[in-house]
BALOBA-1460 file (C-alpha; in Angstrom, 3 decimals):
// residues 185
<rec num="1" residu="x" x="2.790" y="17.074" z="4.302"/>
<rec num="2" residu="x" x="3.042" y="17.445" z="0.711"/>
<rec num="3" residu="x" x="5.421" y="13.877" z="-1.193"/>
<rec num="4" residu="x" x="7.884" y="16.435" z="-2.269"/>
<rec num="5" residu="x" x="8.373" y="18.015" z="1.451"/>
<rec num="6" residu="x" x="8.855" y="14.735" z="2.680"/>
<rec num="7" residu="x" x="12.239" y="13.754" z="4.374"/>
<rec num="8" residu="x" x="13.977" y="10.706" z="2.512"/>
<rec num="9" residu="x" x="12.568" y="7.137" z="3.646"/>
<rec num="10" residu="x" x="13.698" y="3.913" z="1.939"/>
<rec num="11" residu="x" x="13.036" y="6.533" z="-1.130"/>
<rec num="12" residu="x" x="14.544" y="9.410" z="-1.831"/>
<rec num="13" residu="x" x="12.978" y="12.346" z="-3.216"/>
<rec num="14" residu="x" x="14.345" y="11.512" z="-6.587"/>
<rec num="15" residu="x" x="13.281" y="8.111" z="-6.162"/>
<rec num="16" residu="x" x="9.874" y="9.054" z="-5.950"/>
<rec num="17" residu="x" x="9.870" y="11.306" z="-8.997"/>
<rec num="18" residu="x" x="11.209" y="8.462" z="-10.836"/>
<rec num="19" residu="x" x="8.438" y="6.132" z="-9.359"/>
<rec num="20" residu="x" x="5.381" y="8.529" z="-10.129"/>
<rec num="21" residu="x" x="7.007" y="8.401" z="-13.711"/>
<rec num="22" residu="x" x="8.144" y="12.405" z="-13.339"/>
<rec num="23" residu="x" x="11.847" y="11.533" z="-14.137"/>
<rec num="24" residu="x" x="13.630" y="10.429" z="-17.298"/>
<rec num="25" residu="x" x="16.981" y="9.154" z="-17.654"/>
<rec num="26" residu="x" x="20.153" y="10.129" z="-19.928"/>
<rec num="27" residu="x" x="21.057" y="6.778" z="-20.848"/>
<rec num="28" residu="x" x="18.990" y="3.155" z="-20.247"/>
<rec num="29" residu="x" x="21.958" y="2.471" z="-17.717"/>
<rec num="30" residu="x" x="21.086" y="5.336" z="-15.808"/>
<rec num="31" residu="x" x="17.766" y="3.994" z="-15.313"/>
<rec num="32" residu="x" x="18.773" y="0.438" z="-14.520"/>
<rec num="33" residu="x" x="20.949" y="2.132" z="-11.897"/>
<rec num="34" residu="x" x="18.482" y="4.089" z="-10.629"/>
<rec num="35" residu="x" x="16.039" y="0.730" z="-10.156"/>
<rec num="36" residu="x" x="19.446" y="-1.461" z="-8.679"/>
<rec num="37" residu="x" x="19.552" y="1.131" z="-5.841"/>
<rec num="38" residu="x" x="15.884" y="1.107" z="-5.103"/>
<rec num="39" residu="x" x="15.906" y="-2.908" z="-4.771"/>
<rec num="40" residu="x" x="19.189" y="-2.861" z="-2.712"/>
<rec num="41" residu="x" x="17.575" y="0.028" z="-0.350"/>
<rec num="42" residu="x" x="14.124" y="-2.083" z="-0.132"/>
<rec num="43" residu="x" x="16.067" y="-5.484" z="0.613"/>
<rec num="44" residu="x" x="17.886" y="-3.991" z="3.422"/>
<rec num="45" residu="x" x="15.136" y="-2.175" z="5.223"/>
<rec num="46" residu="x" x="12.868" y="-4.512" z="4.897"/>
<rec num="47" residu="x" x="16.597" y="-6.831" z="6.737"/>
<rec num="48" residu="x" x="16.079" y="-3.715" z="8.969"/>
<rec num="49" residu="x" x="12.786" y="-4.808" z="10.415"/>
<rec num="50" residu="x" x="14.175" y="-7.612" z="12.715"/>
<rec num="51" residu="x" x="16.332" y="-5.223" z="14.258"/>
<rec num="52" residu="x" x="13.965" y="-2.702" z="14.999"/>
<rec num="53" residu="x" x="11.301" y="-5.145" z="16.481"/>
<rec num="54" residu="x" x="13.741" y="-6.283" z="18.811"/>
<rec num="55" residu="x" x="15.440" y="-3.113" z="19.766"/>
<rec num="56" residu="x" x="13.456" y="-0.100" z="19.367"/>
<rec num="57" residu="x" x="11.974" y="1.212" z="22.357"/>
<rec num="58" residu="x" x="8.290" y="1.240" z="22.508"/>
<rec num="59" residu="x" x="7.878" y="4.713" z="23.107"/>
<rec num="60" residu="x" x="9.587" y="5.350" z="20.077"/>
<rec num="61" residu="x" x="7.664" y="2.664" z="18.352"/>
<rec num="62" residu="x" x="4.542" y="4.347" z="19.724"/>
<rec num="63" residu="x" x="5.503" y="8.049" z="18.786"/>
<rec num="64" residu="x" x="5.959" y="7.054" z="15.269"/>
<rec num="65" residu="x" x="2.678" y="5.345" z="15.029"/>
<rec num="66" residu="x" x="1.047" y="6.826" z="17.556"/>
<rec num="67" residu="x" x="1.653" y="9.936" z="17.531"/>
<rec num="68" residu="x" x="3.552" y="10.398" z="13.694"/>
<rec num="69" residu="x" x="0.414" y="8.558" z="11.375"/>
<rec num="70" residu="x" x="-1.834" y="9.593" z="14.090"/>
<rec num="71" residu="x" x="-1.534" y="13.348" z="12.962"/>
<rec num="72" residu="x" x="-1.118" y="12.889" z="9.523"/>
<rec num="73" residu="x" x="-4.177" y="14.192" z="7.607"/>
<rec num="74" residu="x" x="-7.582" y="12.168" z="6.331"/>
<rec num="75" residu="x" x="-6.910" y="8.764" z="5.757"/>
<rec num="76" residu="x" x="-2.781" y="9.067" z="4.698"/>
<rec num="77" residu="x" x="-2.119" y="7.237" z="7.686"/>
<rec num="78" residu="x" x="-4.622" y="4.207" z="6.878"/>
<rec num="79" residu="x" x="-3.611" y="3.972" z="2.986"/>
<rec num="80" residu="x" x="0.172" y="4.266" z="4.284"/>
<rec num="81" residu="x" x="-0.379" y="1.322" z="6.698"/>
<rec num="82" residu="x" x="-2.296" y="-0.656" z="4.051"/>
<rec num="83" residu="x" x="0.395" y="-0.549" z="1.234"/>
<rec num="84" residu="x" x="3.596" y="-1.410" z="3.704"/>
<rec num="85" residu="x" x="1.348" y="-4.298" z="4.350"/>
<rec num="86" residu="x" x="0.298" y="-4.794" z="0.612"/>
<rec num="87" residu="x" x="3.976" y="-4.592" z="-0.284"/>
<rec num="88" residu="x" x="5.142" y="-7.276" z="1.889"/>
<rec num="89" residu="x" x="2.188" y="-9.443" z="1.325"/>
<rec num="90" residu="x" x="3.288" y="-9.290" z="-2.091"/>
<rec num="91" residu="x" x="6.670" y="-9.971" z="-1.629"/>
<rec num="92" residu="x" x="5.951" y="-12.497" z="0.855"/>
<rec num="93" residu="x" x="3.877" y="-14.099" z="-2.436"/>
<rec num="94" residu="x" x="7.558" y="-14.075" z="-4.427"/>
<rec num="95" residu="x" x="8.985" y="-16.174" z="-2.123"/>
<rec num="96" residu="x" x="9.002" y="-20.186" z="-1.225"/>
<rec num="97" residu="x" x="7.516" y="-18.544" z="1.998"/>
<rec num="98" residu="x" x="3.736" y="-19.406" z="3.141"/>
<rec num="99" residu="x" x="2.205" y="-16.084" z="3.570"/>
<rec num="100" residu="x" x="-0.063" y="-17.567" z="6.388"/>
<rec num="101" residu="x" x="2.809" y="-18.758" z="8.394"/>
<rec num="102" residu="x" x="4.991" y="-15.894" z="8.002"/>
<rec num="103" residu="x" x="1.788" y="-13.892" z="9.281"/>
<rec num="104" residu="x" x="1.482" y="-16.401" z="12.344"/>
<rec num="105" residu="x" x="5.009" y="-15.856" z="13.904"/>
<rec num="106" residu="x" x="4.765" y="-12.225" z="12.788"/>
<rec num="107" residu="x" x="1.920" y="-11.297" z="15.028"/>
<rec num="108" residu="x" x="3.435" y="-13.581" z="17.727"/>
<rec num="109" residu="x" x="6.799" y="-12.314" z="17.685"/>
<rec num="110" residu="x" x="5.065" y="-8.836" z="18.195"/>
<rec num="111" residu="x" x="2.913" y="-10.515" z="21.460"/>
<rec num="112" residu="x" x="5.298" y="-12.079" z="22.618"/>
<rec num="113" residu="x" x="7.067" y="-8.982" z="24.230"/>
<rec num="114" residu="x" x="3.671" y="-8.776" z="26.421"/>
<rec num="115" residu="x" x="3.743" y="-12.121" z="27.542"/>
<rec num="116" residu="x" x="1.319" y="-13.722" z="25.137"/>
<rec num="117" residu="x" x="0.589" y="-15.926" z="22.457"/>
<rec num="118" residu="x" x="-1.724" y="-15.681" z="19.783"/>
<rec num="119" residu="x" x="-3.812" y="-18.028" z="17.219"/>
<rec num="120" residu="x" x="-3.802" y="-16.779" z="14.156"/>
<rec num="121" residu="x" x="-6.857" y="-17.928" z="11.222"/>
<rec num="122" residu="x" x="-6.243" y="-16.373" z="8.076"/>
<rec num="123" residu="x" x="-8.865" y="-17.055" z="5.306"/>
<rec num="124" residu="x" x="-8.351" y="-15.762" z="1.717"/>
<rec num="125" residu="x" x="-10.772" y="-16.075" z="-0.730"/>
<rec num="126" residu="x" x="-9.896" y="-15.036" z="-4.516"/>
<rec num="127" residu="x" x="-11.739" y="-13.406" z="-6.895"/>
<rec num="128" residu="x" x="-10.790" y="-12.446" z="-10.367"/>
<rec num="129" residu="x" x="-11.319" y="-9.162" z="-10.951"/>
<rec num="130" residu="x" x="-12.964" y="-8.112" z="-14.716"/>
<rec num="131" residu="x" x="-14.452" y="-4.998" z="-15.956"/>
<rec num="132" residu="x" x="-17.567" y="-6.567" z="-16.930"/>
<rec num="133" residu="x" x="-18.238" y="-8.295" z="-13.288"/>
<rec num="134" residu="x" x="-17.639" y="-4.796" z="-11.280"/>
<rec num="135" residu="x" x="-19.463" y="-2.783" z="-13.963"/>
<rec num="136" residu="x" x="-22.528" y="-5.251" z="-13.058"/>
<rec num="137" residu="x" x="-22.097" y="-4.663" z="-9.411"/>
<rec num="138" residu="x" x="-22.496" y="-0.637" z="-10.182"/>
<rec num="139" residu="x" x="-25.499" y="-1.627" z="-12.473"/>
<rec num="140" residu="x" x="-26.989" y="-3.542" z="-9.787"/>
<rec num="141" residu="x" x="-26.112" y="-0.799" z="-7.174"/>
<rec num="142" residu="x" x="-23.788" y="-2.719" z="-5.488"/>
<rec num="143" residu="x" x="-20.548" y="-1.021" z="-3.169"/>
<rec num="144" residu="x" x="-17.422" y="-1.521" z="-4.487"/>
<rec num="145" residu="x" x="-14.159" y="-0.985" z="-2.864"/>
<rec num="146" residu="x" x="-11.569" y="1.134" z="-3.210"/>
<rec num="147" residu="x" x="-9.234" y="-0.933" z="-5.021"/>
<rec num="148" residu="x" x="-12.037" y="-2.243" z="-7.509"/>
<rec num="149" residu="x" x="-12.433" y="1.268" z="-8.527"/>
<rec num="150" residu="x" x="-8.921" y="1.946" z="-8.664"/>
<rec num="151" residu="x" x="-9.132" y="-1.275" z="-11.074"/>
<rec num="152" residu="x" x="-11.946" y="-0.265" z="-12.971"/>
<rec num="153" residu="x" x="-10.308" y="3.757" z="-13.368"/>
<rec num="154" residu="x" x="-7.040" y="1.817" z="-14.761"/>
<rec num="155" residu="x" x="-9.103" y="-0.512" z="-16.889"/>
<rec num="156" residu="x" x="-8.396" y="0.718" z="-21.032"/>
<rec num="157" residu="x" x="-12.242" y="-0.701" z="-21.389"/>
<rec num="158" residu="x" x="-13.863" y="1.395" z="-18.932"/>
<rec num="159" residu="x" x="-14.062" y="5.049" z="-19.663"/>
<rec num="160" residu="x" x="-13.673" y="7.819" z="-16.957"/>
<rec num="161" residu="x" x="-17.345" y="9.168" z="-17.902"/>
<rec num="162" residu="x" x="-18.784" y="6.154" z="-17.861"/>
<rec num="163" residu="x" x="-17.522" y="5.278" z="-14.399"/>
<rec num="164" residu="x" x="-18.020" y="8.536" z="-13.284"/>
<rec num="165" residu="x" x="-22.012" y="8.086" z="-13.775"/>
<rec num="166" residu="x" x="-21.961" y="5.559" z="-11.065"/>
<rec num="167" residu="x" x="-19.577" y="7.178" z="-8.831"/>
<rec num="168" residu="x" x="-20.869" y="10.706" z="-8.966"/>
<rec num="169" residu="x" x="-23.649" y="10.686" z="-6.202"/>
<rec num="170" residu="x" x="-22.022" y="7.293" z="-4.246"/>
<rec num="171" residu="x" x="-21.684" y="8.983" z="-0.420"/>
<rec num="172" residu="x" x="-18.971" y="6.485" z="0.583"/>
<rec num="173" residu="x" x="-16.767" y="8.214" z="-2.019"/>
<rec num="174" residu="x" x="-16.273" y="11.738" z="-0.425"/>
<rec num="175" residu="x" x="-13.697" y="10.881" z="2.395"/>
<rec num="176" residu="x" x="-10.493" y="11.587" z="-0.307"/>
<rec num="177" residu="x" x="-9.412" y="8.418" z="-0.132"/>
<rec num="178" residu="x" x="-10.181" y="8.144" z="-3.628"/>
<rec num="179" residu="x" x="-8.153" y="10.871" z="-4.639"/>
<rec num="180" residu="x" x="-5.196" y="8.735" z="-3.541"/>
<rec num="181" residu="x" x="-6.028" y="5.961" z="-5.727"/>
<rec num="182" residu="x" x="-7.815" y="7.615" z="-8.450"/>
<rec num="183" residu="x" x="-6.740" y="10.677" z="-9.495"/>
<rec num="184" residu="x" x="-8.013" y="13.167" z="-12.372"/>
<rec num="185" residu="x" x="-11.176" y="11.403" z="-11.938"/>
């Protein structure tokens, strides 16, 4: 389904246009406006997600992931699921909150309604990204990830044809999941 068919979300379809930088404002209040309602929609459904782990029915659970990002097309439903998960890891990360723990009783609260328990090892390693170390990965023929060329697109140092020369024959590149994170490459 093409963004601007889509029914409204947390976002409306003006909200979206604004995000993807399509919409400009009257006045700097109308903007600021614009942004307030976007946090206080965000705040409350994320406040929404107790409620529907405890009281949505599974088969409705299950048709909307199941079913709904089962049928949507390529890898929409992956990059979809990856970014809600991105977005609270990140706002997890703005909290006093320990990401780790949160995790923990997230993925037991979610076993728990099948009568189990779960240990939970989360190990996060760090690396700082630079142009120069991921352009010497490509040199040395080396993978890299969506997300590093995402970085490496939105990088003022690295130019599109120069990245493109590494990128242009890479196999692992042709499932159109970089078109979602790269785009006018």
């Amino acid at each position: 389904m093409v963004d601007s068919d889509r029914e409204r979300g947390i976002l409306s379809e003006a909200d979206r246009a604004y995000l993807r930088g399509e919409t400009t404002f009257s006045s700097v209040q109308s903007e600021r406006n614009a942004r307030a309602r976007i946090r206080d929609r965000l705040f409350e459904a994320v406040r929404d997600f107790e409620l529907l782990i405890e009281r949505l029915d599974d088969h409705d659970r299950e048709l909307v992931f199941g079913k709904r990002f089962g049928n949507l097309a390529g890898a929409d439903a992956f990059d979809a699921l990856v970014s809600a998960q991105a977005l609270l890891y990140r706002g997890v990360d703005d909290t006093d909150l320990d990401f780790a723990t949160v995790l923990h009783e997230a993925i037991n609260v979610a076993e728990a309604s099948d009568g189990r328990a779960a240990t939970v090892d989360l190990d996060v390693t760090y690396e700082r990204l630079s142009p120069e170390s991921l352009l010497h990965k490509l040199e040395q023929g080396e993978e890299l990830s969506l997300t590093e060329l995402a970085y490496l697109h939105g990088h003022d140092d690295v130019s599109r044809d120069r990245l493109a020369r590494y990128v242009a024959d890479d196999e692992t590149v042709d499932d159109g999941r970089i078109q979602s994170k790269v785009t006018e490459f």
